[in-house]
N, C-alpha and C positions, 0 to 999 in steps of 0.2 A: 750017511755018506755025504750027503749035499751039507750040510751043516759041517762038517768037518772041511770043505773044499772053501766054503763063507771062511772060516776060523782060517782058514791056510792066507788066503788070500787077502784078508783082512790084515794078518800079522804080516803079510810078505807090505801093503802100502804103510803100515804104520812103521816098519823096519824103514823102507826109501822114504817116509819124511824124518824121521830121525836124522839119517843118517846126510839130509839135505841139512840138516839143523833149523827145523822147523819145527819141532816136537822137542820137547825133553822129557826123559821120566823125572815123575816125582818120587822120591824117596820118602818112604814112607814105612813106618814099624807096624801098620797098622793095616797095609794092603799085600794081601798074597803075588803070588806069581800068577795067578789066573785073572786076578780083579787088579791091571797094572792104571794108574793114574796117569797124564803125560800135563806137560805143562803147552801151551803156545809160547812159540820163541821168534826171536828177529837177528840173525846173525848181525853183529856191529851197531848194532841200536847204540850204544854206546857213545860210538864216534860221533855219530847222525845230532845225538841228542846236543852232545857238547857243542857242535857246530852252530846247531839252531839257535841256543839259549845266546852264547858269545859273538852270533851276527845280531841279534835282535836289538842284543845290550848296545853292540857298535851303533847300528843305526840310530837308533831311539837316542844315546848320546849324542851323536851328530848334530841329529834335527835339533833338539833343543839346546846346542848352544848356537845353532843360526838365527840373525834375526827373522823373529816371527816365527818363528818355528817350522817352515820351508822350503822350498826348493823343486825346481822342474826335473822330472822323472829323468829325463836326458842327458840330464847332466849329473846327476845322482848316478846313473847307471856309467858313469865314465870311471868312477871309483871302485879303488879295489879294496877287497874288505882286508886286513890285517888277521883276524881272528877268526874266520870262517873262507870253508873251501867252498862254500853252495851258493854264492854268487849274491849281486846285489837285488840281481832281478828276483832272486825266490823270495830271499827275506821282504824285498819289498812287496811281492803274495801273499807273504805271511802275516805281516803287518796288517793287510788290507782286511783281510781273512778275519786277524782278531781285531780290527773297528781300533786299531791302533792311529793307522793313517785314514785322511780323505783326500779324496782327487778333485781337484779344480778345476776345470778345461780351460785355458788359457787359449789365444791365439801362439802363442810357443810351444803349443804341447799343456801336456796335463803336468799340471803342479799340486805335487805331494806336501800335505800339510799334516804334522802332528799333534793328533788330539789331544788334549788338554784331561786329565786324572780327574 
């Protein structure tokens, strides 16, 4: 009986992450109804991704057709990106993140510099 109330309630959270679209079943010719496989999923990953890949590209273009390859954070973040909805401040995280850019501390603020491949 306890075992069958685990099984209930077990199917009842894996039903509400499904149904959150957090789960997917795997389809599969090879797993019964009883042994079901689910995949992890990310509603809109999608979008998210295309945004990140076409700010990065924006930016990293930018910087390196500036002299020196350049520019203080402040005035970088006055731009609005053409190809991305997630702002100049993420990508500039992201950047940071992948050892893309370095920060320089100036007296004007920190200046963003693009590392060299």
């Amino acid at each position: 009986r306890e075992r069958r109330e685990r099984q209930k309630l077990r199917e009842e959270k894996i039903s509400m992450l499904v149904n959150a679209g957090l789960l997917s079943r795997q389809l599969s010719s090879t797993t019964t109804t009883a042994d079901e496989s689910f995949w992890f999923s990310i509603p809109n990953v999608g979008i998210l991704s295309k945004y990140l890949v076409k700010g990065r590209a924006e930016l990293e273009n930018f910087l390196g057709r500036r002299r020196y390859h350049e520019i203080l954070q402040k005035e970088l973040e006055k731009r609005k990106l053409k190809f991305s909805e997630l702002g100049v401040k993420f990508h500039v995280r992201d950047l940071l993140g992948r050892q893309k850019l370095t920060t320089v501390t100036t007296t004007c603020g920190p200046l963003l510099r693009l590392v060299k491949d």
